[in-house]
Every structure is written in structure tokens, then in C-alpha cells.
Residue, then its C-alpha position, 0 to 999 in steps of 0.5 A: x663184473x665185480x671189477x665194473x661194480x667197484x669202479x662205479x662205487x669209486x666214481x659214485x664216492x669221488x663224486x660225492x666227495x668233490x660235490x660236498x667239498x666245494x659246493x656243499x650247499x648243492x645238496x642241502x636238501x636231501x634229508x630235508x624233503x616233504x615225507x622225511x620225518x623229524x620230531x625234536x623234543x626235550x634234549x632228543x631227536x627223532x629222525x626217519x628220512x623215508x623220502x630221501x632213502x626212496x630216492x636213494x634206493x630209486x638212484x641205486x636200482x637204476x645204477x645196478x640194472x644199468x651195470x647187470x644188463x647184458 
């Protein structure tokens, strides 16, 4: 079972990796959705991406009950 996680970690990451190398622009929008939080004042930044982890935690949960089903 740790075998099949692995290599859905791998698949996941290559994925990522080749998306973000020759079409970067194709998730510009992550970080950036109505929700996530991002104050700039005086030289500091204050960023809390509540949306985007939502959706990050929605992706993975769906990921992980797909690999445990029997």
C-alpha cells in the first residue's frame, strides 16, 4: 500500500513539475481566488491562502480515499 502512495506522489509531483515548466501560466490563479487573504503595508506582507488550501485539502482527500478503497 505505501508502494501505490509513493507512486502517486511521484506521478502527482512529475505532473506538477511539467505543467509549471512549459505552461506556468496555467495555474496563475491558484494563490489568487476570492477567499484567500493578502494584506501589504509598510515593506510587509501578510498572506493566508484559505481558498486555495480548501481546495488543496478537497484534491488530496479525494486522492487518498481513491488509493484506501478496498
Amino acid at each position: 500500500m505505501f508502494g501505490k502512495i509513493l507512486i502517486a506522489l511521484g506521478m502527482v509531483l512529475v505532473a506538477v513539475g511539467l505543467v509549471l515548466q512549459f505552461a506556468p501560466g496555467l495555474l496563475s490563479w491558484f494563490g489568487r481566488l476570492p477567499g484567500d487573504i493578502n494584506i501589504t503595508r509598510d515593506g510587509s506582507r501578510v498572506f493566508i491562502p484559505i481558498t486555495s488550501m480548501i481546495i488543496v485539502s478537497v484534491v488530496l482527500s479525494i486522492i487518498i480515499n481513491m488509493l484506501f478503497r478496498r
